[in-house]
FIKOLZA-1660 file (N, C-alpha, C; in steps of 0.1 Angstrom, whole numbers, plus 5000, padded with zeros to 4 digits):
% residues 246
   i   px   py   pz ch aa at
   1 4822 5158 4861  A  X  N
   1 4829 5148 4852  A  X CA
   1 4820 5136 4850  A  X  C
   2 4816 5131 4840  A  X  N
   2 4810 5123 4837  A  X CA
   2 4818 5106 4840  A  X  C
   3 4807 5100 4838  A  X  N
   3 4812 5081 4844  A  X CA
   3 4821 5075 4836  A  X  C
   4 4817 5079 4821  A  X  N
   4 4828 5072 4813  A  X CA
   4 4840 5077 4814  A  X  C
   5 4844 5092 4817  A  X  N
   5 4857 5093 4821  A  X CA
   5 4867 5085 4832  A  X  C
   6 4855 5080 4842  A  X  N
   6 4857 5074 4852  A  X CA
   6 4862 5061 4851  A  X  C
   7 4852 5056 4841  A  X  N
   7 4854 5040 4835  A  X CA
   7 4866 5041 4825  A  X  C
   8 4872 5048 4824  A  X  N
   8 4886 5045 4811  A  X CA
   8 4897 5040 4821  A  X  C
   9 4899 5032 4820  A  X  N
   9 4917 5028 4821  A  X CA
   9 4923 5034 4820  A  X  C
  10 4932 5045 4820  A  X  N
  10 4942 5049 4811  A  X CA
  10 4957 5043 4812  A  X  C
  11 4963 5041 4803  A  X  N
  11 4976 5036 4802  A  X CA
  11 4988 5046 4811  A  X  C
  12 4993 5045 4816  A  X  N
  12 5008 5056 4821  A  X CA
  12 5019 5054 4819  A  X  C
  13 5023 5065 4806  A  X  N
  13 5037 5060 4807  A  X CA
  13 5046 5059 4809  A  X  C
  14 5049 5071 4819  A  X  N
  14 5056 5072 4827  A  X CA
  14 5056 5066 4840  A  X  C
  15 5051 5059 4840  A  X  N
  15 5049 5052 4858  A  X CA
  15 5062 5044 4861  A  X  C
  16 5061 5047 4875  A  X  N
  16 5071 5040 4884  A  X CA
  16 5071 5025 4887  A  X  C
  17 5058 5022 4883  A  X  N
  17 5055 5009 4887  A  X CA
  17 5042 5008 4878  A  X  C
  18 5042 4995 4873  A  X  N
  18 5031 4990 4866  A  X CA
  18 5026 4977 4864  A  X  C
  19 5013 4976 4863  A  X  N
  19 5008 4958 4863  A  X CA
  19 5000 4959 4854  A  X  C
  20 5000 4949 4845  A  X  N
  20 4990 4948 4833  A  X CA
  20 4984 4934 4831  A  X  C
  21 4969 4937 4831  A  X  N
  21 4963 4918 4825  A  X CA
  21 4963 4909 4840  A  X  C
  22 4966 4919 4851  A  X  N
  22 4969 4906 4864  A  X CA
  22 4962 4891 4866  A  X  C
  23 4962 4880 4861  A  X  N
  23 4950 4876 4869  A  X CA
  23 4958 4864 4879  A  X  C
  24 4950 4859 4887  A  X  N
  24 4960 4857 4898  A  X CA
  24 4943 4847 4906  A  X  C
  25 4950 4836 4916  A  X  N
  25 4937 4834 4924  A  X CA
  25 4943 4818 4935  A  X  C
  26 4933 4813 4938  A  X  N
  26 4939 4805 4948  A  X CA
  26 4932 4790 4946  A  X  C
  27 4941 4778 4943  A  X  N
  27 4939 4764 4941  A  X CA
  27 4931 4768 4923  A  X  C
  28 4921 4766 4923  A  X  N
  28 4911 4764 4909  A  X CA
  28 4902 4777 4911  A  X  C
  29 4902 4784 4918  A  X  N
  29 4895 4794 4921  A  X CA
  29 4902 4810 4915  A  X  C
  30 4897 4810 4902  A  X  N
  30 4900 4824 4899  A  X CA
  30 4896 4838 4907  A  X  C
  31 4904 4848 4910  A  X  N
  31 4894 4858 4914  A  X CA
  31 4904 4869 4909  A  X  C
  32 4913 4873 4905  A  X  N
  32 4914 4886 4894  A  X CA
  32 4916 4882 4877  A  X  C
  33 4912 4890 4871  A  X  N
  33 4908 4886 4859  A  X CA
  33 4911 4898 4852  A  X  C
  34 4924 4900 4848  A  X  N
  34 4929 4908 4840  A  X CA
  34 4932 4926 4844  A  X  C
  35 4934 4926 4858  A  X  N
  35 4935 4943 4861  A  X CA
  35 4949 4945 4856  A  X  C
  36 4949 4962 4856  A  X  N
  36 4957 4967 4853  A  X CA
  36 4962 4979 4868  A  X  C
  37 4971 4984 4868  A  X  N
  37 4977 4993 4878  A  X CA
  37 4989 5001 4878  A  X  C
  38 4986 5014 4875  A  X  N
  38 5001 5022 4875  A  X CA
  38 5003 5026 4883  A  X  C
  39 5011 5031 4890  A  X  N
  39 5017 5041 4903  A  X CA
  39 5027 5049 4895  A  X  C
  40 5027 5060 4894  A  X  N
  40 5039 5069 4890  A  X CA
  40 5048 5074 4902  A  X  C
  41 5056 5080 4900  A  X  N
  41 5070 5081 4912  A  X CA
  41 5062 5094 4923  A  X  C
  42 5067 5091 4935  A  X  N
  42 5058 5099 4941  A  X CA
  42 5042 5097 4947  A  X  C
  43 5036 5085 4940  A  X  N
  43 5022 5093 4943  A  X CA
  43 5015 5082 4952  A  X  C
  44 5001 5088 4956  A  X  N
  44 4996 5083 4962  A  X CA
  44 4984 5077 4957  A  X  C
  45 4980 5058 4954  A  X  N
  45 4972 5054 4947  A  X CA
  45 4965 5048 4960  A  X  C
  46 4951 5048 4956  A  X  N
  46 4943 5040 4968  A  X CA
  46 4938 5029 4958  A  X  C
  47 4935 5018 4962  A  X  N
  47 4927 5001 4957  A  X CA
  47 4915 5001 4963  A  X  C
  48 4901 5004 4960  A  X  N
  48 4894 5001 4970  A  X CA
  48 4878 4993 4957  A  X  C
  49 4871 4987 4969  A  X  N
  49 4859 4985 4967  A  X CA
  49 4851 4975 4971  A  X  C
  50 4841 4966 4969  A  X  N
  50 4832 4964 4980  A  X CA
  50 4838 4947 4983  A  X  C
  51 4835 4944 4993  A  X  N
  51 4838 4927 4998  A  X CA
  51 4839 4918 4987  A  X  C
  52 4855 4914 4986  A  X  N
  52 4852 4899 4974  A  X CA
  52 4855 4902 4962  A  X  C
  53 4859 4921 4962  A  X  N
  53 4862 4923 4948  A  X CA
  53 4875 4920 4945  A  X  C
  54 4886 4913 4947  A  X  N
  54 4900 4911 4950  A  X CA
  54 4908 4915 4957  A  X  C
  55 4907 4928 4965  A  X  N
  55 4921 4936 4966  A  X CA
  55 4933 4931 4977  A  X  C
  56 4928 4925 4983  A  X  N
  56 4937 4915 4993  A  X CA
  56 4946 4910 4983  A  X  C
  57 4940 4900 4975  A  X  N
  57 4947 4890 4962  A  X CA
  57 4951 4899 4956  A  X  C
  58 4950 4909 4952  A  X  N
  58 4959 4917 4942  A  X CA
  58 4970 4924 4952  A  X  C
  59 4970 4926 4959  A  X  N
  59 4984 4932 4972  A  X CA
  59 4991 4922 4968  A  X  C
  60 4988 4911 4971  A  X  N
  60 4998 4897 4973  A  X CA
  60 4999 4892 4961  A  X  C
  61 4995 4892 4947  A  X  N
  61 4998 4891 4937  A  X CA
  61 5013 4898 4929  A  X  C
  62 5010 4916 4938  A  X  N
  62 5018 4922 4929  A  X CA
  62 5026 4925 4940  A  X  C
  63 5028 4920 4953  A  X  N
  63 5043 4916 4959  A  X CA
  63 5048 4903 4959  A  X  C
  64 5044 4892 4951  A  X  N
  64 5048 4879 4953  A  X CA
  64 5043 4871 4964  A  X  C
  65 5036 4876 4966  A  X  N
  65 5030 4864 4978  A  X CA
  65 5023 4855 4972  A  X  C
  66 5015 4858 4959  A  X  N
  66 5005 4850 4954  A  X CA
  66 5011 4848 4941  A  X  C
  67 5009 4832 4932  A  X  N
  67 5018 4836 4921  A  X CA
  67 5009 4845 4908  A  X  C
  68 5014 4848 4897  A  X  N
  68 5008 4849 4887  A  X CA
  68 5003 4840 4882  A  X  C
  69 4989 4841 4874  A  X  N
  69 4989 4831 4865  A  X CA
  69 4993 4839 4852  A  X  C
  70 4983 4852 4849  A  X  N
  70 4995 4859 4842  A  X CA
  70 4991 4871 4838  A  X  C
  71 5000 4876 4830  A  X  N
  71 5002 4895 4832  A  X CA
  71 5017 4896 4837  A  X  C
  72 5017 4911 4838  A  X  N
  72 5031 4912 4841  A  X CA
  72 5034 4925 4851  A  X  C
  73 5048 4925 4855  A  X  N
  73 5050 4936 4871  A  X CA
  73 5057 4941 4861  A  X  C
  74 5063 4954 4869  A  X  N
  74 5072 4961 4859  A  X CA
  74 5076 4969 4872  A  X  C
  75 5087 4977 4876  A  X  N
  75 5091 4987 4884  A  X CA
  75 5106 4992 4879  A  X  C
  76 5101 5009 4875  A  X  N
  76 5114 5014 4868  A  X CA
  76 5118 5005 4856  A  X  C
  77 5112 4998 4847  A  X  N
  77 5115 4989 4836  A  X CA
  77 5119 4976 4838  A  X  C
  78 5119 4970 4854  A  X  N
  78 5127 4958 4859  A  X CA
  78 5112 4950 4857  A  X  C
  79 5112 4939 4852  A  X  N
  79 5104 4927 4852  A  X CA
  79 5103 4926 4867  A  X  C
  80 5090 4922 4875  A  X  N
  80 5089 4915 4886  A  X CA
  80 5080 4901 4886  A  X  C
  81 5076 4898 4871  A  X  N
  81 5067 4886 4874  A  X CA
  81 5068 4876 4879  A  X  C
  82 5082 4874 4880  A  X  N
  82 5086 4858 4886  A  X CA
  82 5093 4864 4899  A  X  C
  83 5096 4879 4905  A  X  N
  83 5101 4879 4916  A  X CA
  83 5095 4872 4926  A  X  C
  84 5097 4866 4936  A  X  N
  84 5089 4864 4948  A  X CA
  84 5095 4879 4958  A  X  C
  85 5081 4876 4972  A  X  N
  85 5082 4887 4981  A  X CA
  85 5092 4884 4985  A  X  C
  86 5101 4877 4992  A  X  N
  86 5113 4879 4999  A  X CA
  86 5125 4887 4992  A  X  C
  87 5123 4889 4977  A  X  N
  87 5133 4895 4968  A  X CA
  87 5130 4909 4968  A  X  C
  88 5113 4914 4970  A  X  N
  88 5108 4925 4962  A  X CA
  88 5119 4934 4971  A  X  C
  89 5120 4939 4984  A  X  N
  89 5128 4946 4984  A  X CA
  89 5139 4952 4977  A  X  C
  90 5145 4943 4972  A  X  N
  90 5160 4944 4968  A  X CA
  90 5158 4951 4950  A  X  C
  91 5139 4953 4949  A  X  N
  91 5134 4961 4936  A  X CA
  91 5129 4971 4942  A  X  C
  92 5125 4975 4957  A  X  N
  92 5128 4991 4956  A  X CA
  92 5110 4989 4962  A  X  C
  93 5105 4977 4967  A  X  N
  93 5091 4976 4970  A  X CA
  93 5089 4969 4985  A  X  C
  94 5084 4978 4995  A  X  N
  94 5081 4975 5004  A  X CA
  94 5064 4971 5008  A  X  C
  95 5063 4964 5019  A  X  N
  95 5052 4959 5020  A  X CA
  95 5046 4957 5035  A  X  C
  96 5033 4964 5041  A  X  N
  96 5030 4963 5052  A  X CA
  96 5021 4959 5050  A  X  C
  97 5017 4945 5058  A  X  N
  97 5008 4935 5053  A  X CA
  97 4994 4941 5064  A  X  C
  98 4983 4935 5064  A  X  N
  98 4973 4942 5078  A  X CA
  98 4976 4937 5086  A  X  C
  99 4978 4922 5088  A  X  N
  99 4979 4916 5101  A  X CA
  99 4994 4910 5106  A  X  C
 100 5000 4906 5116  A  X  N
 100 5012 4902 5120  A  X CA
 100 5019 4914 5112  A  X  C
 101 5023 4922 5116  A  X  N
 101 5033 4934 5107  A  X CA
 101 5044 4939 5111  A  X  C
 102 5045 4932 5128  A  X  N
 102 5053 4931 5135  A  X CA
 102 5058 4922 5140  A  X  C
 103 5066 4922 5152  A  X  N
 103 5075 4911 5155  A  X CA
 103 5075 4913 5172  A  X  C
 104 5064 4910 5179  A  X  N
 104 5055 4911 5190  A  X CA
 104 5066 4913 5202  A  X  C
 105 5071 4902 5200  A  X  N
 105 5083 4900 5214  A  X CA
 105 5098 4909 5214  A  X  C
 106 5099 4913 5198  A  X  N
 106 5112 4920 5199  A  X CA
 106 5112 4938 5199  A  X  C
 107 5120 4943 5207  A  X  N
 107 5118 4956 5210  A  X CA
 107 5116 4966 5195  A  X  C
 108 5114 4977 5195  A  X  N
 108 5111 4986 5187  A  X CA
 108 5123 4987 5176  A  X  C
 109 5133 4991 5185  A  X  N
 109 5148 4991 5178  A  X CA
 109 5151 4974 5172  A  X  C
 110 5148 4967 5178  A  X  N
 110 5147 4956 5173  A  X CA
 110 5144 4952 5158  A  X  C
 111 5127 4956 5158  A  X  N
 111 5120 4957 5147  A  X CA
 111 5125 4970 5134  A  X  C
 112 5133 4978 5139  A  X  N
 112 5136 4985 5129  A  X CA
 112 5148 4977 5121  A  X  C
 113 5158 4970 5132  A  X  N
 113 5168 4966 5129  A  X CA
 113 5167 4954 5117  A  X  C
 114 5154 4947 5119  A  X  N
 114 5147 4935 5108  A  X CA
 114 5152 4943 5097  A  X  C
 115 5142 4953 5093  A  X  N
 115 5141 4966 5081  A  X CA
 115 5151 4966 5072  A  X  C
 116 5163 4968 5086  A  X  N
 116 5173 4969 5082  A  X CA
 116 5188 4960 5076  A  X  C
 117 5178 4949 5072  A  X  N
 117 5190 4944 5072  A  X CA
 117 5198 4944 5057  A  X  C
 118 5193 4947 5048  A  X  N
 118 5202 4952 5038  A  X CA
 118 5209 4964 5036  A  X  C
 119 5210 4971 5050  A  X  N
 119 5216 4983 5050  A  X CA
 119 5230 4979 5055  A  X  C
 120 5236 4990 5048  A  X  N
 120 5251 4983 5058  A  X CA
 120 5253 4998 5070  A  X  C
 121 5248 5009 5065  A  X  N
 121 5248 5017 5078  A  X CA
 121 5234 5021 5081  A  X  C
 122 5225 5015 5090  A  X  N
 122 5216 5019 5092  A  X CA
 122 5207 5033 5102  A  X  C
 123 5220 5040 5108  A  X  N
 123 5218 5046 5118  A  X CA
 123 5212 5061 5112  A  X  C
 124 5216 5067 5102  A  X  N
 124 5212 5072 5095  A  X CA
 124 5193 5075 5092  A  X  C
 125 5193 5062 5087  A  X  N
 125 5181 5061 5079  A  X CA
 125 5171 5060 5089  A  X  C
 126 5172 5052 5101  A  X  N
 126 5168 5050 5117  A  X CA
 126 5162 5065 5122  A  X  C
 127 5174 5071 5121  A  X  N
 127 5170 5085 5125  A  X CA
 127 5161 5095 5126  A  X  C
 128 5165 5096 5106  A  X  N
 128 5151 5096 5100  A  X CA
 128 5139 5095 5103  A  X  C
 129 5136 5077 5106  A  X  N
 129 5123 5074 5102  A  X CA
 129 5115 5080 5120  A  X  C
 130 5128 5078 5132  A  X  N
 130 5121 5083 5145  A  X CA
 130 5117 5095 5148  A  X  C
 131 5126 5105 5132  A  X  N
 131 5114 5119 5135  A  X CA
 131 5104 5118 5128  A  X  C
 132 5101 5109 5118  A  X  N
 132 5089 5109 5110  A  X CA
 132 5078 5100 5120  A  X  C
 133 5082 5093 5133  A  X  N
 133 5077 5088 5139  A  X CA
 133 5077 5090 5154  A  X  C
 134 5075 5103 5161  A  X  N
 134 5085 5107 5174  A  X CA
 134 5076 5099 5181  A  X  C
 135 5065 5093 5182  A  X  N
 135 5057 5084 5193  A  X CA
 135 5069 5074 5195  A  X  C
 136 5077 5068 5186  A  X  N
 136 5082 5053 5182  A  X CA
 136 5095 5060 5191  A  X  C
 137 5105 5069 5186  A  X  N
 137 5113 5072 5198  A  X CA
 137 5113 5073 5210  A  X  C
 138 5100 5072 5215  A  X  N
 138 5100 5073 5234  A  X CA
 138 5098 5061 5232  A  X  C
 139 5099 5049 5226  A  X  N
 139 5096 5036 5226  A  X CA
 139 5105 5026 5225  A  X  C
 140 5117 5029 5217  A  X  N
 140 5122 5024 5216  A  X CA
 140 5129 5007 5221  A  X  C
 141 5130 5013 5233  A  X  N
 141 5136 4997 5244  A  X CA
 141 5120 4992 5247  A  X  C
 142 5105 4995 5243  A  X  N
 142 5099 4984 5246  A  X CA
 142 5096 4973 5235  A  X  C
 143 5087 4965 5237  A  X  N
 143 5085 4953 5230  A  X CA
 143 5073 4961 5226  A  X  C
 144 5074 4953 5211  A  X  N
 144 5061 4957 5199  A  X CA
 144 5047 4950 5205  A  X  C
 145 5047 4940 5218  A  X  N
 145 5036 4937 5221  A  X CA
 145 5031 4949 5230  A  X  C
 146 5039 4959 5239  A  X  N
 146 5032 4964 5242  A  X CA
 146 5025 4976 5237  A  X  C
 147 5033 4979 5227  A  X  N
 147 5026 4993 5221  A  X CA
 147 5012 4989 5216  A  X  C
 148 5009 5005 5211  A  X  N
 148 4987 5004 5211  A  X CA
 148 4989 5000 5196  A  X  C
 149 4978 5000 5192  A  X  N
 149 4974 4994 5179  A  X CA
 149 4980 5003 5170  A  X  C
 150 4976 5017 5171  A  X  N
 150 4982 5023 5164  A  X CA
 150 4995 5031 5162  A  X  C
 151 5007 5025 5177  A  X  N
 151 5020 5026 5177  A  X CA
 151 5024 5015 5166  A  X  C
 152 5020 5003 5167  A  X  N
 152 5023 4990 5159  A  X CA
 152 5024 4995 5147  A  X  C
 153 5012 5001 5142  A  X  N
 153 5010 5000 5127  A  X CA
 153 5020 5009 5126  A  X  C
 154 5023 5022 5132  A  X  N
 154 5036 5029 5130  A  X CA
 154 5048 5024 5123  A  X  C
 155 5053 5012 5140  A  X  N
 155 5062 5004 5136  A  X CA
 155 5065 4995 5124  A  X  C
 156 5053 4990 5119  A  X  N
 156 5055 4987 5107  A  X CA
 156 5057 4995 5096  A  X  C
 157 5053 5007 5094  A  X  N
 157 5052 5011 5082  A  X CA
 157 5067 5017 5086  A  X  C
 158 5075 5021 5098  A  X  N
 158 5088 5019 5097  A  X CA
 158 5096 5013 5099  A  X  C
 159 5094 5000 5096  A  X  N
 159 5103 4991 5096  A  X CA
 159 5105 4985 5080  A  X  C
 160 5093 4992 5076  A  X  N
 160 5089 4990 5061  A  X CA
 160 5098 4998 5049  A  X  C
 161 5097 5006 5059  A  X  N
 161 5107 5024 5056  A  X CA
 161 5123 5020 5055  A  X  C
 162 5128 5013 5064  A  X  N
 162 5143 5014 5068  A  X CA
 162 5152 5014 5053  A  X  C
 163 5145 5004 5044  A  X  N
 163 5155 5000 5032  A  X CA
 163 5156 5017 5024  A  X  C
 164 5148 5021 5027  A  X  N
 164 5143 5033 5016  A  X CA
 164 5137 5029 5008  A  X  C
 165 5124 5024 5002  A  X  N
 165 5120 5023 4989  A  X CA
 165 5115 5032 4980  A  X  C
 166 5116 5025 4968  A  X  N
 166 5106 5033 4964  A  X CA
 166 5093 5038 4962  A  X  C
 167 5086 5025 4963  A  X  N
 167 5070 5022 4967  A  X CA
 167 5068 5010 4977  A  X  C
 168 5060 5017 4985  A  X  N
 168 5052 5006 4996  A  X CA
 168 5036 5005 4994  A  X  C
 169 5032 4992 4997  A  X  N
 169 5021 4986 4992  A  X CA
 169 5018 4985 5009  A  X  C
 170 5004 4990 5013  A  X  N
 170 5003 4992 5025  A  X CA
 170 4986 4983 5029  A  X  C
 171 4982 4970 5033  A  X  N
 171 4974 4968 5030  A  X CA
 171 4963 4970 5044  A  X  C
 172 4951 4978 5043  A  X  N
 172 4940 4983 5052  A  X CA
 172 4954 4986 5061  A  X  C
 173 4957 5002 5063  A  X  N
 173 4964 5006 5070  A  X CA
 173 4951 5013 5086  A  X  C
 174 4943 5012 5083  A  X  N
 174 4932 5017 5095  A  X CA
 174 4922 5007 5101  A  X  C
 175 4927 4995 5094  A  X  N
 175 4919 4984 5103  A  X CA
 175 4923 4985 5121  A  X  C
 176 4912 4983 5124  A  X  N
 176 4910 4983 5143  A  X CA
 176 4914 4996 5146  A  X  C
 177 4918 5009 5144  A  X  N
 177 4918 5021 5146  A  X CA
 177 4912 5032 5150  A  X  C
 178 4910 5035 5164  A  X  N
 178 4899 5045 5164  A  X CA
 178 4900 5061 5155  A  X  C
 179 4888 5066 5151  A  X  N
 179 4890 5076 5140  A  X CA
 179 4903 5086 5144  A  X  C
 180 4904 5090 5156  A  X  N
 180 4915 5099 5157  A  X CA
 180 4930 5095 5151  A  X  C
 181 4929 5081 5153  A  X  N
 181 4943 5077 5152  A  X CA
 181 4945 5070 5134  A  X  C
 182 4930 5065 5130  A  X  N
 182 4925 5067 5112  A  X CA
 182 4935 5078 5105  A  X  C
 183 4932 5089 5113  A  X  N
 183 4935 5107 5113  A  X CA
 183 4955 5101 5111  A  X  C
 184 4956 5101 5117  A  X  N
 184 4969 5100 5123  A  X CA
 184 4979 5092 5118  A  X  C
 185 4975 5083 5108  A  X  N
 185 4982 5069 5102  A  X CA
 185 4980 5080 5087  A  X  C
 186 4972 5085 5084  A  X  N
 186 4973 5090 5072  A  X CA
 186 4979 5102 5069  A  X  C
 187 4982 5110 5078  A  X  N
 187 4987 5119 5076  A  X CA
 187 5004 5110 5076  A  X  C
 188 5007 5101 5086  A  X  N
 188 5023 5101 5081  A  X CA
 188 5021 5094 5068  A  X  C
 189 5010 5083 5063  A  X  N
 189 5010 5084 5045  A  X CA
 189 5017 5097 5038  A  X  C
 190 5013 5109 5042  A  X  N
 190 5014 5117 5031  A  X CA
 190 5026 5119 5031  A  X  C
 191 5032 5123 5043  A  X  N
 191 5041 5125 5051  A  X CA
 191 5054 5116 5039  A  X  C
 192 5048 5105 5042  A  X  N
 192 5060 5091 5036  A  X CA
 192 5062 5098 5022  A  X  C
 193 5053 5104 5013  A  X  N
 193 5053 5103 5002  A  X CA
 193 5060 5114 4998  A  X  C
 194 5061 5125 5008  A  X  N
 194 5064 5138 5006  A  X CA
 194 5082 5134 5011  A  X  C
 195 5082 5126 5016  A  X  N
 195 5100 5119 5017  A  X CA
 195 5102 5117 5009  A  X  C
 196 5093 5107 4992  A  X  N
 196 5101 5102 4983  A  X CA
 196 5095 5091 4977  A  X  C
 197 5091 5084 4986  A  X  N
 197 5081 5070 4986  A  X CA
 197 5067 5072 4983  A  X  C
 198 5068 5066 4969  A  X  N
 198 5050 5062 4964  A  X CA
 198 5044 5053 4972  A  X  C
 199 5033 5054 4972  A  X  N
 199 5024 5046 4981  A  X CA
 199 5012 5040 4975  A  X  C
 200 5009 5025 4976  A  X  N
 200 4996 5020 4973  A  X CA
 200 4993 5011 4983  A  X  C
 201 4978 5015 4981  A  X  N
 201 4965 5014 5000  A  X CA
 201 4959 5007 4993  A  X  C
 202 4953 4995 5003  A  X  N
 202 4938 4989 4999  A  X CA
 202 4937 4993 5015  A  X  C
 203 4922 4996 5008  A  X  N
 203 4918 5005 5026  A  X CA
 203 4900 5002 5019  A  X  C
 204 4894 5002 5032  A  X  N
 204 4883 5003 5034  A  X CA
 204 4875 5015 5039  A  X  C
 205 4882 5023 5045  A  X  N
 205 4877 5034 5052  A  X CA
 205 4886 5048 5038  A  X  C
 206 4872 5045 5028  A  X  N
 206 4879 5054 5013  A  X CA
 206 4878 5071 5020  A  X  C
 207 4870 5074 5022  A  X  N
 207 4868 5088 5026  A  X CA
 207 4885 5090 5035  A  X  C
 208 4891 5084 5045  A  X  N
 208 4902 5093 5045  A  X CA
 208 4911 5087 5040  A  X  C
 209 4911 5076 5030  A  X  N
 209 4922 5073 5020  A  X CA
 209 4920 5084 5011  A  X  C
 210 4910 5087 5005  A  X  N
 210 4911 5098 4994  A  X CA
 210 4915 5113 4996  A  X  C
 211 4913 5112 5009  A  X  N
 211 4918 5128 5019  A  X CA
 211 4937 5128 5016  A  X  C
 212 4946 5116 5015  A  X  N
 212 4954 5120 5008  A  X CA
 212 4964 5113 4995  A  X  C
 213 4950 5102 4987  A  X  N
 213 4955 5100 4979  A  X CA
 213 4956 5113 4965  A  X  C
 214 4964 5104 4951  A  X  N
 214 4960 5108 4943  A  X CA
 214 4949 5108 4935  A  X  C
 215 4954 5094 4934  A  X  N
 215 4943 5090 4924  A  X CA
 215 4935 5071 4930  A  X  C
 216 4928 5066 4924  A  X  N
 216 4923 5057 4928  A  X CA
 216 4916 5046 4918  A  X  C
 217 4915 5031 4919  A  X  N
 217 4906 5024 4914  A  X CA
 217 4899 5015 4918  A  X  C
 218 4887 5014 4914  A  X  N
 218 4876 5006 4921  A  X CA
 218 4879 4990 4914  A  X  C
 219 4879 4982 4923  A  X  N
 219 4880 4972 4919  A  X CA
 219 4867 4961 4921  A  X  C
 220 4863 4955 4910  A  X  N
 220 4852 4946 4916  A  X CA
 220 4847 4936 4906  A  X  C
 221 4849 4924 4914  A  X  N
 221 4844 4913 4910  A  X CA
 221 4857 4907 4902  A  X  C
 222 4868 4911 4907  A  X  N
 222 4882 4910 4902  A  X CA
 222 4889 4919 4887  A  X  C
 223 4882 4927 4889  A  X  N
 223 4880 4936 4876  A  X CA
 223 4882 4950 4878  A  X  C
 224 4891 4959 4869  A  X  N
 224 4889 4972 4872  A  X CA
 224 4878 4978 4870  A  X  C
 225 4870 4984 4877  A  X  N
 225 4858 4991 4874  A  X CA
 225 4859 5009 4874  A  X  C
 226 4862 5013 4878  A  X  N
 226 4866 5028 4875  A  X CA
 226 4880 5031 4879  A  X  C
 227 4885 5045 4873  A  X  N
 227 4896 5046 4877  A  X CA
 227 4899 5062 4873  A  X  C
 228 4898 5074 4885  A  X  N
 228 4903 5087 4885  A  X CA
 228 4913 5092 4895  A  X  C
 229 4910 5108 4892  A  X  N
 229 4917 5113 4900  A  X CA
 229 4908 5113 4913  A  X  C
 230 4918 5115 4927  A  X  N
 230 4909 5117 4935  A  X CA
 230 4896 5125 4943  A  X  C
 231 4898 5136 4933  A  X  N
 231 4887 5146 4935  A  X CA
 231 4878 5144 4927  A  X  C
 232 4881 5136 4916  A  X  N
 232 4866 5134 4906  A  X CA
 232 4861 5120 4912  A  X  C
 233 4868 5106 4917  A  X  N
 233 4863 5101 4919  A  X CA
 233 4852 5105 4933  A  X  C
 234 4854 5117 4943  A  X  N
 234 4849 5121 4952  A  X CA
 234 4833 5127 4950  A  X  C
 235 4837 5135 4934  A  X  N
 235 4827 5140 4930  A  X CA
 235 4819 5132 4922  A  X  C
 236 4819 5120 4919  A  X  N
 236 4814 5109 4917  A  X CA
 236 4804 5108 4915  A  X  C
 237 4787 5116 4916  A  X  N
 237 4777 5102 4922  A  X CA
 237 4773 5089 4919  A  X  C
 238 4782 5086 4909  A  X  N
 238 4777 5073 4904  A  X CA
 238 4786 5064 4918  A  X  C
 239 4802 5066 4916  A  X  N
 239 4809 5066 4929  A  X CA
 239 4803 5064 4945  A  X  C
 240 4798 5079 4947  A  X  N
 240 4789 5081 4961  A  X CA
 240 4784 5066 4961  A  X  C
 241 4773 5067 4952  A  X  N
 241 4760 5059 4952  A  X CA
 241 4767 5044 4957  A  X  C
 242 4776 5042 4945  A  X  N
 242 4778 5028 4944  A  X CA
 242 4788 5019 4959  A  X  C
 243 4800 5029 4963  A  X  N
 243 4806 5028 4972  A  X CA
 243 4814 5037 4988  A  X  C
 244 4805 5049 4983  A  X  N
 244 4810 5058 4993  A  X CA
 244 4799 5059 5005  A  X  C
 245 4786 5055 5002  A  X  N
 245 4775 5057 5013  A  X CA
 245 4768 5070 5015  A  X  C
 246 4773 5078 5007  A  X  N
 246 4765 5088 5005  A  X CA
 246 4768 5095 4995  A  X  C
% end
C-alpha cells in the first residue's frame, strides 16, 4: 500500500461516533489544530504517535474534559460539542482515564456500584462484567488499593462497563504493565468489543494496540498525519520507520 493511501482522511459515514475540525488546547496555548476522528459501531480505533503530538488533549477534548474551541462531536447523530464529561455517559460514552481510575479506598463491588449508578437494576449487568473479568470476582470485598496494577486497570475498564455503552475512550490502557499483563488488558479490549462496545485507545505500546485494533491514526504536532487499516498501517515502512522502531 502506498503512503498516500495512508495520508487520506477519509470521511465515514456511517460512523457511530464522529469529530471533525477538533482544535482544542490549554490557557493561550494551541495544541490540536483541526483533527478529524470516526469510530464506527463496534470497532476498534487506536490514537497513537510520538510525544507532544496531542493525544492526551484530544481524549479530553472529545469527552468534555477539555473545552472546544471548535469543531464538532457527533455520536449516533446527537451533538456533543457543548456536552461536558459528567453528562457524556448519559450519550452512550464511557471513559477510562490513565491515572486515578479508581476509587483506592472503596471495595471492588464498591467501585462497580459508582458505574452504576444510572442503572436502576444493576445486578444483571455486574454479573456480566465479573465473567468478562473472573480475576475481579475473587475480589470483590477487597479494596481497589489493594489489587495489582493490572487488577485496577481491570476494575476500571469495568466500572466503565457497568452503564453499557456504546463507546469507551480508554486512555494508555498499558501504562506501568508488565508485558504479560500488556497481553492481558488487550485481549479483554477485544473481548469488550466483541460484547458490543466500540473502543478508542491512545496507547503507546502501538504493536499490541494494533494486535487488536481496526484501524488507526497517527497523530502529530496536533494534526492528523496518517490514517489506515490496521494491517496496512503495520505494513507501513514509512510507518515502521517513522513510529514503530523497526
Amino acid at each position: 500500500m502506498g503512503n498516500q493511501d495512508l495520508e487520506t482522511i477519509p470521511v465515514i459515514d456511517n460512523a457511530l461516533f464522529s469529530a471533525r475540525d477538533i482544535e482544542a488546547g490549554y490557557g493561550e496555548l494551541q495544541v490540536l489544530h483541526g483533527v478529524d476522528i470516526d469510530i464506527r459501531q463496534n470497532e476498534i480505533v487506536l490514537v497513537f504517535g510520538p510525544n507532544g503530538a496531542g493525544k492526551s488533549t484530544l481524549i479530553k477534548a472529545l469527552y468534555g474534559r477539555l473545552p472546544l474551541w471548535s469543531g464538532t462531536i457527533e455520536i449516533n447523530g446527537s451533538d456533543l460539542s457543548d456536552v461536558r464529561s459528567n453528562q457524556m455517559i448519559e450519550h452512550g460514552i464511557g471513559f477510562v482515564p490513565q491515572t486515578e481510575n479508581v476509587f483506592p479506598n472503596l471495595t471492588v463491588s464498591e467501585n462497580l456500584d459508582i458505574g452504576a449508578i444510572h442503572l436502576t437494576d444493576a445486578e444483571p449487568r455486574r454479573a456480566e462484567l465479573l465473567e468478562l473479568f473472573p480475576q475481579l470476582k475473587q475480589r470483590v470485598t477487597q479494596t481497589a488499593e489493594t489489587l495489582s496494577g493490572g487488577e485496577q486497570q481491570m476494575l476500571a475498564m469495568a466500572r466503565a462497563l457497568m452503564p453499557n455503552p456504546d463507546l469507551l475512550f480508554i486512555d494508555e490502557p498499558s501504562a506501568g504493565l508488565s508485558p504479560q499483563l500488556i497481553d492481558r488488558t488487550f485481549d479483554h479490549i477485544a473481548q469488550i468489543r466483541k460484547n458490543g462496545t466500540a473502543v478508542l485507545i491512545i496507547e503507546q505500546d502501538i504493536h499490541a494496540a494494533l494486535s487488536v485494533a481496526d484501524r488507526g491514526y497517527v497523530l502529530e504536532m496536533g494534526e492528523n498525519r496518517f490514517e489506515g487499516d490496521a494491517v496496512n498501517i503495520q505494513k507501513s515502512q514509512q510507518i515502521r520507520d517513522l513510529y514503530l522502531g523497526r
